[in-house]
C-alpha positions in Angstrom: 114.4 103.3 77.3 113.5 107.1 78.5 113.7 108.2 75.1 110.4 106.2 75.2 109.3 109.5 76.5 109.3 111.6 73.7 106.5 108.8 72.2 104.3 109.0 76.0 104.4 112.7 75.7 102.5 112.8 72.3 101.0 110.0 72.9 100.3 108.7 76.1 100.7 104.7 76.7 97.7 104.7 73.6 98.2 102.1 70.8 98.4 103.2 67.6 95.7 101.6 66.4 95.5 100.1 62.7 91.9 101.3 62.6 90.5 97.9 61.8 91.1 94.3 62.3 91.9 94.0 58.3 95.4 94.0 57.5 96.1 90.5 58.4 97.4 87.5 56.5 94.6 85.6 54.7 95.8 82.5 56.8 94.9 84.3 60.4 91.5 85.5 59.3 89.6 82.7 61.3 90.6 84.3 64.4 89.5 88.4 63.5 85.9 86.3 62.3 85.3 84.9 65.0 86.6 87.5 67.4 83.9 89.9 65.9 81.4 87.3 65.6 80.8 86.8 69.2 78.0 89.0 70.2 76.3 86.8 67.5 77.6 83.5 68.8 77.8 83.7 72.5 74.4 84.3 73.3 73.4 80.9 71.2 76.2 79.2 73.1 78.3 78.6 69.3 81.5 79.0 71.0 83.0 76.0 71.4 81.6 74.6 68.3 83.6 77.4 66.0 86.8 77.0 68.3 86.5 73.5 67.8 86.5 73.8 64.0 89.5 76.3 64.1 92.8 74.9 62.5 96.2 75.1 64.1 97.8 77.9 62.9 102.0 78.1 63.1 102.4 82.4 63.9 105.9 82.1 62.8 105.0 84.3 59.6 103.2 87.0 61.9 105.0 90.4 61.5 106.0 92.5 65.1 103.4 94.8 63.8 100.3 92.3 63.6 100.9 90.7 67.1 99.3 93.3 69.0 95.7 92.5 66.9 96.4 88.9 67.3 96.8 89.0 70.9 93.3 91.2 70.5 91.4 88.2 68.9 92.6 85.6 70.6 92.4 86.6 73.9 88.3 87.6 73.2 88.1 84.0 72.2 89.8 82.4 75.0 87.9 84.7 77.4 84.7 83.5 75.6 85.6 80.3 75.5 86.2 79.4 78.9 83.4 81.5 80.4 80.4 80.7 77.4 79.1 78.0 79.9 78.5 80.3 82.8 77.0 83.0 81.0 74.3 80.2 79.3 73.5 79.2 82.8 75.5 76.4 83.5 77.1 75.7 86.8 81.1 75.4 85.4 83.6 77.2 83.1 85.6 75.0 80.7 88.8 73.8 82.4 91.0 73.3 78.9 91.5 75.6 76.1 92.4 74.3 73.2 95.3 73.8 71.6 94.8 75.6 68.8 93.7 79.0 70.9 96.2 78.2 73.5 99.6 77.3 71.3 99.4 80.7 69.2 98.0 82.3 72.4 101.4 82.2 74.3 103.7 82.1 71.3 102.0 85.8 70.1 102.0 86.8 74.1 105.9 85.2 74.3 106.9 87.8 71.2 105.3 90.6 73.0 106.3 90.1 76.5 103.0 89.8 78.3 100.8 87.1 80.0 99.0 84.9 77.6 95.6 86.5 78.9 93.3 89.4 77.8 94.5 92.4 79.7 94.1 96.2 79.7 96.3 96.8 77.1 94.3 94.7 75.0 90.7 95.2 75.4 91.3 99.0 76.0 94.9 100.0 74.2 94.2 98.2 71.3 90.5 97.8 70.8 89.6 101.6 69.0 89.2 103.7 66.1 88.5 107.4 65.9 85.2 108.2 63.5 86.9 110.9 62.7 90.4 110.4 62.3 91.6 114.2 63.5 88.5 114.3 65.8 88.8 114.5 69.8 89.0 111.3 72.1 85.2 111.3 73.3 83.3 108.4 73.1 81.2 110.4 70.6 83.8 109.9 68.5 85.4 106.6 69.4 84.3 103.2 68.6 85.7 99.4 69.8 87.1 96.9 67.2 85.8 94.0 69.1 83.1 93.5 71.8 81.7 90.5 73.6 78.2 91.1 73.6 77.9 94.1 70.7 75.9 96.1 73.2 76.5 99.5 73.1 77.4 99.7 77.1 80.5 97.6 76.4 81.8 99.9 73.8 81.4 103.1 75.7 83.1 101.0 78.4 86.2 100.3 76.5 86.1 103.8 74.9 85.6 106.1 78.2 89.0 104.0 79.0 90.5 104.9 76.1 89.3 108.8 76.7 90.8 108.7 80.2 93.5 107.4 78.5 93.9 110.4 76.3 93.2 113.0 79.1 96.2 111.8 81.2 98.1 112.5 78.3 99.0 115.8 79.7 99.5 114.2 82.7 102.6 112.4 81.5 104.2 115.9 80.0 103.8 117.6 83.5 104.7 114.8 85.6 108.2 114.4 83.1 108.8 118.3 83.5 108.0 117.7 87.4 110.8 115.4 87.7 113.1 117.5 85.5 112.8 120.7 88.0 113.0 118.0 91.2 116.4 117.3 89.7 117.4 121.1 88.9 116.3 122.0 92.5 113.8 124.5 90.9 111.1 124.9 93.9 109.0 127.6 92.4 108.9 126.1 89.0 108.1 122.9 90.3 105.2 124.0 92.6 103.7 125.8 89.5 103.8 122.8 87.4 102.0 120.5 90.5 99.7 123.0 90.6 98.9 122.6 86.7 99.1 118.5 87.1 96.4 118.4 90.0 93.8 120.2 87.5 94.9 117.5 85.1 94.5 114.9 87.1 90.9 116.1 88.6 90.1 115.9 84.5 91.3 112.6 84.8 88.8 111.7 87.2 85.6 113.2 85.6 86.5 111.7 82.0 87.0 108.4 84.3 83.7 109.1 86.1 81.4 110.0 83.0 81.3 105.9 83.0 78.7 105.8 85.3 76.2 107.7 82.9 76.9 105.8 80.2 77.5 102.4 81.4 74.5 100.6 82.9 75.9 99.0 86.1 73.0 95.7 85.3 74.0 95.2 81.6 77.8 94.9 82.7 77.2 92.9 85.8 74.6 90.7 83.5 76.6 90.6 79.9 80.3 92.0 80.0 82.0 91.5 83.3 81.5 87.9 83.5 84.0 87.6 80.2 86.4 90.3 81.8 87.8 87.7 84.8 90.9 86.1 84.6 92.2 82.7 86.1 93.2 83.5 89.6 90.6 82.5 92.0 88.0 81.6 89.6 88.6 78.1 88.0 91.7 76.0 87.4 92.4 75.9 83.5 94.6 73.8 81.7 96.7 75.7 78.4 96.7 72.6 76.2 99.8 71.9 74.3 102.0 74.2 76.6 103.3 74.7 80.1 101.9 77.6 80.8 100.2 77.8 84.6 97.4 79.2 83.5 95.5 79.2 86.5 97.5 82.2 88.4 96.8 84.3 85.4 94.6 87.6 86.6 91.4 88.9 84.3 91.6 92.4 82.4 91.3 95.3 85.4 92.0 99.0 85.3 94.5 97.9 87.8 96.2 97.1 84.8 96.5 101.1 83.1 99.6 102.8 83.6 97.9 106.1 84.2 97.7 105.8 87.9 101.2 104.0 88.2 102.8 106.7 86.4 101.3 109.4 89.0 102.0 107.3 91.9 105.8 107.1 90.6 106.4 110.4 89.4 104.9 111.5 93.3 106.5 109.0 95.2 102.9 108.4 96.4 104.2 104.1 97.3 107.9 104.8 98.2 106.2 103.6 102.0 108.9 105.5 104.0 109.2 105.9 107.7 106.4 108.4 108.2 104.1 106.9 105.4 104.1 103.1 107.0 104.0 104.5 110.7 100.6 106.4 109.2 99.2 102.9 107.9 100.1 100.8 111.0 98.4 103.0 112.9 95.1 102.6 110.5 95.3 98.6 111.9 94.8 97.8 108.1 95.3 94.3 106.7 99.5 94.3 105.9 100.2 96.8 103.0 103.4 94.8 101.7 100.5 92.0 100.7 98.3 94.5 99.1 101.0 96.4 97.6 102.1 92.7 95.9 98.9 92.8 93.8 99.9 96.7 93.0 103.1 95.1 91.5 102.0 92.2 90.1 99.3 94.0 88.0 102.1 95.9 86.5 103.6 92.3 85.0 100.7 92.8 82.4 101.5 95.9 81.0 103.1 96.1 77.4 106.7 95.6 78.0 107.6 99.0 77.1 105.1 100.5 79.4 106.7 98.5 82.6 110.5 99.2 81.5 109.1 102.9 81.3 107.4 103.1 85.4 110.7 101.0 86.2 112.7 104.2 85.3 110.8 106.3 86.7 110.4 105.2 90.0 114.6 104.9 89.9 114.8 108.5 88.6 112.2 110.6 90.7 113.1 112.8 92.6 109.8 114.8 93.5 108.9 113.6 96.8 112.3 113.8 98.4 113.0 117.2 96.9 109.9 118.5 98.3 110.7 116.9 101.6 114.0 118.5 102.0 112.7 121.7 100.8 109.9 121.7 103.1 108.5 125.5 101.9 104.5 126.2 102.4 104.1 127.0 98.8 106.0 123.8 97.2 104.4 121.4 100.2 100.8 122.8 99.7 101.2 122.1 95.4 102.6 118.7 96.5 99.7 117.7 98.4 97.5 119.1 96.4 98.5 116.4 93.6 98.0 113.7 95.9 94.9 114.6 97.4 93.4 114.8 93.7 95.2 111.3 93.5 93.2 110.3 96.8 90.2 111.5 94.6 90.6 109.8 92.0 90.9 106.6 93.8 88.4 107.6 96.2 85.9 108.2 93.7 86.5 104.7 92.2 86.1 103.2 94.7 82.7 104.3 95.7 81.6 104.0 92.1 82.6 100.1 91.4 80.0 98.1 94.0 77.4 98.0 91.8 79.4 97.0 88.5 80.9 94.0 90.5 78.0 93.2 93.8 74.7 92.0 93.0 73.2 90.6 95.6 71.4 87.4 95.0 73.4 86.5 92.0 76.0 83.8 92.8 78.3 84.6 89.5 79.1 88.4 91.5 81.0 88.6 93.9 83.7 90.5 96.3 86.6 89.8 93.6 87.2 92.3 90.6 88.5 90.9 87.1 92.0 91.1 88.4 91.2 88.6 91.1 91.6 90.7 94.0 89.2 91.6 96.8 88.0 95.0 95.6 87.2 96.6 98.9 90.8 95.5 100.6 92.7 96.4 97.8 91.2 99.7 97.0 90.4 100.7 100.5 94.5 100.0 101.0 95.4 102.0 97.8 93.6 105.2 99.1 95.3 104.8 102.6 98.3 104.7 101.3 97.9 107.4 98.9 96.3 109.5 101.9 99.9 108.7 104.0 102.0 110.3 100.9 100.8 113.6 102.4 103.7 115.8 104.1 104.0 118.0 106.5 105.6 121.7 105.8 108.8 123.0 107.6 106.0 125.4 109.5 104.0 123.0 111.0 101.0 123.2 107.8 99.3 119.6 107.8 97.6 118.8 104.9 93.9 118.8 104.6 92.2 116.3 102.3 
């Protein structure tokens, strides 16, 4: 699985994207139809009335490279399905999706290895097309396959993901070489290369940030994020025609990206050692093995090949104990300068995302994000742990964030 590397080096954890929703049997066109159609249908609550008249639809003849579309479409559906009711004004979701979304729904998301929910991977990963095909990833030049409300917020959205996306492409080359020197025992090779991946990942965070000028924080609170929650802590749905327990399933997050995961691997940044956890008990924060549970979990909804990936590279890093046991100024000082860019990052999150998820007065808003997780706890957490990475240098330097 490491040679997966060679693709996350030129690639990143991108899809390749077919460009459109086109190349699909004639049999599984309902689904890309009414997957596009739903800025047209949702607002005049026609949801339910063209998933009821949707046929069952065996996926046995789908081929490995159409699944990733499929799980696209019908995940949009399901999510509009279920939540149509709310967003029309109506006190309740719908508890059961049918069997004809929910049977080739888990059979598609069975074949790929994933929860049988829309997730990162699909509403970002796979949801994009270049204008220009050997044009850069801005959102100038990037455009989604399918949207719930056809607004032009909730493309730039998705597409400002899939620009970050892009950006920590260089990311994953340094972070790869990082390790690589880590195992040589190369300090001043290493320190260089941290030095390079802390400018990279400051990119990161302004790609990640332009969202707040393009994004209106009251057209996503008011016609995207509704469709963007999962299961978990938000109604008890029923799968029908399978055994699936639906209701634990968590709603599309950038929890759900590998970009931060990889960093925090390659870094060491959760390994929660001695000093680390002594740091965070003395913070009197809610317990960090509970919080760090959701980090985990959230990583069960990544591709497979994405998860199999962080898995070897949290065995295989050596970063964080080589620059422990090192311990010189120069090496320590690159070190935390990568986490205290990480810190940033997540620091800078956090203090964007209230007014994208609280509204106050508005009963469908509240202190969860899509992922089903109490945004303030579980962020707040993520950056105090990041902030306890931090190490100290042979000398006596503390870090300085």
């Amino acid at each position: 699985m490491f040679d997966f590397k060679d693709k996350i080096i030129e690639k990143g954890f991108l899809n390749e994207t077919l460009e459109s929703l086109d190349f699909w049997p004639e049999q599984y066109y309902v689904w890309r139809e009414i997957a596009q159609n739903l800025p047209n249908i949702l607002p005049i609550g026609e949801v339910g009335i063209e998933v009821d008249k949707m046929p069952q639809i065996d996926t046995t003849s789908l081929e490995d490279f159409h699944l990733n579309n499929a799980k696209l479409c019908l995940g949009m559906i399901a999510q509009a399905y279920v939540w149509e009711p709310i967003y029309r004004g109506e006190s309740e979701p719908r508890t059961v999706l049918p069997a004809q979304i929910a049977i080739p729904f888990v059979e598609i998301s069975e074949r790929l290895e994933e929860p049988p929910i829309l997730n990162y991977a699909d509403y970002v990963l796979r949801n994009w097309r270049k204008l220009d095909p050997n044009g850069d990833f801005t959102t100038n030049n990037l455009r989604s396959l399918v949207t719930f409300s056809g607004r032009q917020d909730e493309d730039q959205f998705i597409t400002v993901h899939v620009a970050y996306e892009a950006a920590a492409r260089e990311c994953y080359k340094q972070g790869i070489k990082a390790m690589e020197l880590a195992q040589e025992r190369d300090a001043v090779s290493l320190a260089i290369i941290l030095r390079e991946m802390a400018d990279t990942i400051v990119n990161m965070k302004d790609v990640f940030m332009t969202t707040e000028n393009i994004v209106s924080a009251e057209v996503f609170r008011k016609h995207i994020r509704q469709f963007l929650k999962g299961w978990n802590n938000n109604v008890e749905l029923i799968y029908e025609g399978t055994e699936i327990n639906a209701s634990a399933l968590r709603g599309e997050t950038g929890s759900q990206s590998s970009a931060m995961p990889f960093l925090d691997r390659i870094m060491g940044c959760m390994s929660l050692d001695p000093v680390q956890r002594e740091i965070l008990n003395e913070k009197k924060s809610i317990p960090v093995d509970l919080i760090l549970k959701d980090y985990y979990d959230f990583v069960n909804y990544m591709p497979a090949p994405h998860r199999k990936f962080l898995e070897e590279i949290y065995q295989k890093s050596q970063v964080r104990s080589f620059v422990i046991e090192n311990g010189s100024s120069d090496l320590v000082r690159a070190y935390n300068n990568c986490v205290g860019n990480i810190l940033l990052m997540r620091t800078s999150h956090f203090k964007m995302i209230p007014k994208y998820i609280s509204n106050p007065g508005d009963k469908n808003n509240t202190g969860y994000g899509t992922g089903g997780t109490s945004y303030v706890t579980y962020l707040g957490t993520l950056r105090n742990v990041t902030e306890s990475a931090a190490i100290n240098s042979k000398d006596g330097e503390h870090p300085n964030f």
